[in-house]
C-alpha positions as CSV (number, residue, x, y, z in Angstrom):
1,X,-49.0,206.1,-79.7
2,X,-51.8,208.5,-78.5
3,X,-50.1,211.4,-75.4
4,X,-50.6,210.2,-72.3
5,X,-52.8,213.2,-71.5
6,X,-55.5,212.1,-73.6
7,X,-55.6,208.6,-73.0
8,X,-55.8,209.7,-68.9
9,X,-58.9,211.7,-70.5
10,X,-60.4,208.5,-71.8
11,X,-59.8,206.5,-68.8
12,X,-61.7,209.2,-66.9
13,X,-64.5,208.7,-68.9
14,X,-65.0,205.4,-68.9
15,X,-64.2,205.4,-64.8
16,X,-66.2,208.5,-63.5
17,X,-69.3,210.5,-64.2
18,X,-68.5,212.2,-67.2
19,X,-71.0,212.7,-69.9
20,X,-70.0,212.0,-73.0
21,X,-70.7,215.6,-73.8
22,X,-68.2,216.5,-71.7
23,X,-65.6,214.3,-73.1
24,X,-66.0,215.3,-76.3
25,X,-65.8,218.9,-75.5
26,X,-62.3,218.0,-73.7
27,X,-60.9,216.0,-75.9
28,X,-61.5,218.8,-78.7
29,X,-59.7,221.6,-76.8
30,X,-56.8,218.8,-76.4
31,X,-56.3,218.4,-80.2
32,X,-57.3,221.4,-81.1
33,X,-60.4,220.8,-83.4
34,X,-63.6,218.9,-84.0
35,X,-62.3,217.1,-86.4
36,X,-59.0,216.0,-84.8
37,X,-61.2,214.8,-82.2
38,X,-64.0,212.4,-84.3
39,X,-60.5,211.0,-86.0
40,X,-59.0,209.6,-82.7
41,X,-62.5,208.7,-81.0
42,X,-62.2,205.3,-83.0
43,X,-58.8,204.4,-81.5
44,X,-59.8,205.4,-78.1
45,X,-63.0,203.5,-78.4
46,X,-63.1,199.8,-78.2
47,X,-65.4,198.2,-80.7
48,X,-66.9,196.1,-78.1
49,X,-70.1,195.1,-80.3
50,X,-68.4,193.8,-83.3
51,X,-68.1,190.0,-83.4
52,X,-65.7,188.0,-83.1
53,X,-64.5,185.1,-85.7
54,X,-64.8,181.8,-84.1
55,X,-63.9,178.3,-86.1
56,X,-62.7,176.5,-83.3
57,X,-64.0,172.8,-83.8
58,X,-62.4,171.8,-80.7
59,X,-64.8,174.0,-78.9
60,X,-68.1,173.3,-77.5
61,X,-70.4,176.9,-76.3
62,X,-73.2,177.5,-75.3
63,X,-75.7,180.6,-74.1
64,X,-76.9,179.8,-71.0
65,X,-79.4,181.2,-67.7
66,X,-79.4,181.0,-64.1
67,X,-81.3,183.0,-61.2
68,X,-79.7,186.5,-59.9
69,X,-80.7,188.2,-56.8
70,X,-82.1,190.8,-59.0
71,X,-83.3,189.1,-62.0
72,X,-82.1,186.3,-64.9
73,X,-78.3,186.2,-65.5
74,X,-76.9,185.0,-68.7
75,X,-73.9,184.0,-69.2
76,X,-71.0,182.4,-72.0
77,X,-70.2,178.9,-71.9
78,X,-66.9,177.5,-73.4
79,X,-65.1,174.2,-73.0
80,X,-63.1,171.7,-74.9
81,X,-65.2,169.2,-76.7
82,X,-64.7,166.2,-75.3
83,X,-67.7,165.9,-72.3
84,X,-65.9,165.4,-69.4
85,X,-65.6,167.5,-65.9
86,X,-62.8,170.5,-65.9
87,X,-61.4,172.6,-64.1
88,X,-63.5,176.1,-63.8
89,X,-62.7,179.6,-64.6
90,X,-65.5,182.0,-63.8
91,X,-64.3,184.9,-66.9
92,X,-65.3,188.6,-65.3
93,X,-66.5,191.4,-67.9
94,X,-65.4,195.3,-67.9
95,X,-67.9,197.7,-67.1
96,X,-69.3,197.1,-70.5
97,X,-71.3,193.8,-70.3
98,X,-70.5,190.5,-72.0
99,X,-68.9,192.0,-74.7
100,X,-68.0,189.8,-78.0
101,X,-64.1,190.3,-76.7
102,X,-65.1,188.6,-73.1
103,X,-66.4,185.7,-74.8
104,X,-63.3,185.4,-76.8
105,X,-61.6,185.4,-74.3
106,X,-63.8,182.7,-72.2
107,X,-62.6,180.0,-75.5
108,X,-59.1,181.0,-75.0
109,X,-59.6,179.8,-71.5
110,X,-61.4,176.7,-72.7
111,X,-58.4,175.8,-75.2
112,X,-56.0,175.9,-72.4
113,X,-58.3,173.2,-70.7
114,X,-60.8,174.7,-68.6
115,X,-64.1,174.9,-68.4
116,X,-65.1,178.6,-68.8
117,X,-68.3,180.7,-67.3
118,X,-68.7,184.3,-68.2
119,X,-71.7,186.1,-66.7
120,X,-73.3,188.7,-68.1
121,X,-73.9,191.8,-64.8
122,X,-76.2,193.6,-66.9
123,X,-78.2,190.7,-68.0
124,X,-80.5,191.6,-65.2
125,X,-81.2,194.6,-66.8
126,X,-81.6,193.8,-70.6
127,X,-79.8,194.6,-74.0
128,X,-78.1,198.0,-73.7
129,X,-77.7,199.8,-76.9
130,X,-74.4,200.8,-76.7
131,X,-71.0,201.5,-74.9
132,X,-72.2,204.6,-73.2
133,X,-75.6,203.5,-72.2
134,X,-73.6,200.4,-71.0
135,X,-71.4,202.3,-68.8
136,X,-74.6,204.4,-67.2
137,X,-76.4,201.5,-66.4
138,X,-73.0,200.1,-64.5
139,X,-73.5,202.9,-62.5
140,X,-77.4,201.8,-61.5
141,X,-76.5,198.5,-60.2
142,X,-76.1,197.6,-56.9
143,X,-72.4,196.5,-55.6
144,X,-74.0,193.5,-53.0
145,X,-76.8,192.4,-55.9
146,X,-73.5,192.2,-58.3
147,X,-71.2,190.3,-55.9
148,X,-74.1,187.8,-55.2
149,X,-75.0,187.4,-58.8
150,X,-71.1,186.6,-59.5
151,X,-71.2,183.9,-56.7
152,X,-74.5,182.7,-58.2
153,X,-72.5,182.1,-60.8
154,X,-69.9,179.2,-58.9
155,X,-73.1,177.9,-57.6
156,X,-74.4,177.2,-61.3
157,X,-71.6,176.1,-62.0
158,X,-71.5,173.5,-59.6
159,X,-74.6,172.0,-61.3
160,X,-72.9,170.9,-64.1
161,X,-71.5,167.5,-64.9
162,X,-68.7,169.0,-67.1
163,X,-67.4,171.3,-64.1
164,X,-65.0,169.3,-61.5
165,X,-65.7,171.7,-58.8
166,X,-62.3,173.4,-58.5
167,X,-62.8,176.9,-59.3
168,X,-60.6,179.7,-60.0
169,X,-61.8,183.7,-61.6
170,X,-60.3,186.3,-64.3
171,X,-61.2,190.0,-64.1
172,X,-60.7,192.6,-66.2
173,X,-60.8,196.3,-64.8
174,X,-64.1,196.5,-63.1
175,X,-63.9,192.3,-63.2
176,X,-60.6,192.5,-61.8
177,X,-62.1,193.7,-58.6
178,X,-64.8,191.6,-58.4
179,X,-62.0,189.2,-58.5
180,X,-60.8,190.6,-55.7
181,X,-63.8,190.2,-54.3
182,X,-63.9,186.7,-54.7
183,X,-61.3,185.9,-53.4
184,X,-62.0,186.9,-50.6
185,X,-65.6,186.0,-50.0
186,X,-65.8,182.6,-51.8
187,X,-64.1,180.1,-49.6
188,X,-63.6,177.4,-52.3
189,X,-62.1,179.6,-54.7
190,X,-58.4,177.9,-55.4
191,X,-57.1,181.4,-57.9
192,X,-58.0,184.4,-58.6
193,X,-56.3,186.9,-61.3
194,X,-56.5,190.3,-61.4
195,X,-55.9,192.2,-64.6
196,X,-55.5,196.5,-63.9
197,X,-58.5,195.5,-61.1
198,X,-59.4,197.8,-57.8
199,X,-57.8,196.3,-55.0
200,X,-60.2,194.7,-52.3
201,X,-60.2,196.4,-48.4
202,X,-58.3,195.7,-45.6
203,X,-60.8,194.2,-43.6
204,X,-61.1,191.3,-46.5
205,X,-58.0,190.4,-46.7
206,X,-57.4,188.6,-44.1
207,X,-60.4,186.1,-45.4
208,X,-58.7,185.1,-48.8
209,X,-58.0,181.4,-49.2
210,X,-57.2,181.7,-52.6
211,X,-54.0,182.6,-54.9
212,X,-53.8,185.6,-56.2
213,X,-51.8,186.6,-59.3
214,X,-52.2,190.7,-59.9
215,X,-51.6,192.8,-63.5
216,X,-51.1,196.1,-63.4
217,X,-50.4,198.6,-66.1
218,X,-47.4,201.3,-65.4
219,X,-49.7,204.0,-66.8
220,X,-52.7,203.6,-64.6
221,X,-52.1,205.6,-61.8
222,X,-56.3,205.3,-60.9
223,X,-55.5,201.5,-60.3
224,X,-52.1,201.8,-58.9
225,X,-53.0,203.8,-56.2
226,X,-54.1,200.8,-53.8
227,X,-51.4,198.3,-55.3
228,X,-48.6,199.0,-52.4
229,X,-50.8,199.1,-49.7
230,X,-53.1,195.9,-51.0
231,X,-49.5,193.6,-51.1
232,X,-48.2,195.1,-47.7
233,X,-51.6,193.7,-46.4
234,X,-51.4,190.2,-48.3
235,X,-47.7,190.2,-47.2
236,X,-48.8,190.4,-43.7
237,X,-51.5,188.1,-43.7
238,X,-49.8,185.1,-45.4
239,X,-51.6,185.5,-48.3
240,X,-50.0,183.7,-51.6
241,X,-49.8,186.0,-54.5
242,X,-47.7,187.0,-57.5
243,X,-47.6,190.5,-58.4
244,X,-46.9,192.1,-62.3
245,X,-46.0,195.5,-63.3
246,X,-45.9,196.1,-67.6
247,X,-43.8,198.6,-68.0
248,X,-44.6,201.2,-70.6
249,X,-48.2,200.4,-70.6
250,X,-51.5,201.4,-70.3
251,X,-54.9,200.4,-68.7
252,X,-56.8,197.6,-70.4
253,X,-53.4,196.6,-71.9
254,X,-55.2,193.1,-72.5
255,X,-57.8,193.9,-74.8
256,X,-57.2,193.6,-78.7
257,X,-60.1,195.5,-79.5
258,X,-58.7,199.2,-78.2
259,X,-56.0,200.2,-80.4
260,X,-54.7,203.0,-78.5
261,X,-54.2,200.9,-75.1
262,X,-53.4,197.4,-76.5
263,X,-49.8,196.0,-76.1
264,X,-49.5,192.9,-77.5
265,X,-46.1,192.1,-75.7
266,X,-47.0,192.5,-72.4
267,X,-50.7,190.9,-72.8
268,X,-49.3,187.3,-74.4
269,X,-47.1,187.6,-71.2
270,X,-49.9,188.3,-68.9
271,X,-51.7,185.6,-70.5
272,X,-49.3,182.8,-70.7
273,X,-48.7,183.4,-66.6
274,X,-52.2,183.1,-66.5
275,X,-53.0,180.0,-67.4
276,X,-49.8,178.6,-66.2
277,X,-51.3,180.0,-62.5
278,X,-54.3,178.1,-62.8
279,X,-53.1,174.8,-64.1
280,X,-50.9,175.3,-60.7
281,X,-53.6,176.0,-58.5
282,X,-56.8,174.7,-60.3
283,X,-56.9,170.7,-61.3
C-alpha cells in the first residue's frame, strides 16, 4: 500500500488545478528521486484507455447519440438480451469521460437486470487524447450545460421501448455528484447512488424525491468534508437515504483499474448494496 501522503498528492491532482508538471515535481521530492517517481506513476494512474474483455452473450450493447444543449452526446448502452422494457440506470463517468471501466461497469448493471445508459460529458467536445487532456477539458465545461445533458439523457431514455420508465442513477466521484444532482432536480427519479460524490446544497435538498444510498471512502477527507452536514439536512427534510463509510479505504475505492486505491472488499460490498437498492426502489 502506497503512504497516505502521496496518494492525498494524487487525489489533488486529479481534483484541482495542478499541472501535471507540478505533480511530477512533488511527487519526486516525496520519494526521493526521478526514478522512484516514474515507478509508482503506473499504480497511481488508472489505465482508463485500455479495454476491457467482454464475452457476455447474455448481453446486448450498443453505441448510441442523442442532442445535448451544447452539442451530440454519446453514450453506452447495455441490457440483458431478451427485448423487453427494464428498469433504468443512468451510469455517471469520473472526470475522465466514458472510460472502457464505466462501460464495464454499465453490463454489470445490465446483468443484474437493468437497462443501463452511460453518457459520455465530453462527447460534446470530441475524442480527448488522454487522462490529462481529459481532466483539462472537465474543467472547460459548463456545470448547467452538463446537468442538462445528464437529464437529456432520462429523456432519451424514455424513447426507448426496452426502458419501463422507472429510472434510478450511479455516480462515481465527479458522477457521484451529478447524482446528487439528480436527485434533486429530476422529479421522477426513484434512486440515486452516490459513490465518494460531492454532496449537493442545502437549498436542493429539500426537492429530492428520490432514495438515496451514499459511499464514502474513510480516506477522502476532500469528499467527507460535506458528508455530516449533507445527512443532518436529509435527516431534517424526511429524505430516505442509506449512508456507508469503508473503513481503511481510499477514494475511487470502486475502480479495478487503479491499483493503488482499489479495495476489492469493500467495492463487492458497495456493489452488492447497490443493486439490492435499486431492485428495492426501481421495478
Amino acid at each position: 500500500m502506497l503512504p497516505q501522503n502521496i496518494i492525498n498528492l494524487y487525489d489533488e491532482y486529479t481534483h484541482k488545478p495542478l499541472t501535471r508538471m507540478e505533480f511530477i515535481q512533488r511527487l519526486t521530492k516525496i520519494v526521493g528521486g526521478t526514478a522512484a517517481a516514474m515507478s509508482i506513476l503506473p499504480l497511481l494512474e488508472s489505465n482508463y484507455r485500455a479495454p476491457i474483455e467482454s464475452d457476455d452473450e447474455n448481453l446486448f450493447t450498443e453505441k448510441i447519440s442523442y442532442a445535448g444543449v451544447n452539442g451530440e452526446m454519446k453514450a453506452y448502452i447495455a441490457r440483458p438480451k431478451e427485448e423487453k422494457p427494464y428498469p433504468t440506470i443512468i451510469v455517471i463517468h469520473e472526470n475522465r469521460g466514458l472510460t472502457p471501466h464505466i462501460e464495464d461497469v454499465a453490463r454489470r448493471v445490465a446483468n443484474a437486470g437493468f437497462l443501463a445508459v452511460a453518457p459520455n460529458a465530453l462527447a460534446p467536445i470530441g475524442e480527448v487524447a488522454d487522462e490529462d487532456e481529459a481532466r483539462k477539458k472537465f474543467s472547460e465545461l459548463k456545470a448547467e450545460d452538463n446537468q442538462q445533458n445528464f437529464i437529456r439523457a432520462l429523456d432519451y431514455a424514455k424513447t426507448r421501448g426496452d426502458s419501463n420508465g422507472n429510472f434510478g442513477c450511479v455516480g462515481f466521484c465527479w458522477g457521484g455528484a451529478m447524482s446528487n444532482y439528480l436527485a434533486a432536480n429530476v422529479s421522477n427519479l426513484k434512486a440515486a447512488v452516490a459513490f465518494y460524490g460531492r454532496q449537493g446544497t442545502a437549498e436542493d435538498v429539500p426537492k429530492i424525491k428520490a432514495a438515496l444510498q451514499l459511499h464514502y471512502a474513510e480516506n477522502d477527507e476532500r469528499v467527507n468534508a460535506g458528508k455530516v452536514a449533507y445527512e443532518e439536512a436529509l435527516i431534517k427534510n424526511n429524505i430516505k437515504f442509506e449512508s456507508y463509510l469503508y473503513p481503511g479505504v481510499q477514494h475511487a475505492f470502486h475502480n479495478d483499474t487503479s491499483v493503488a486505491r482499489y479495495n476489492e472488499e469493500a467495492a463487492k460490498l458497495a456493489w452488492g448494496r447497490t443493486i439490492e437498492f435499486f431492485k428495492k426502489y426501481v421495478k
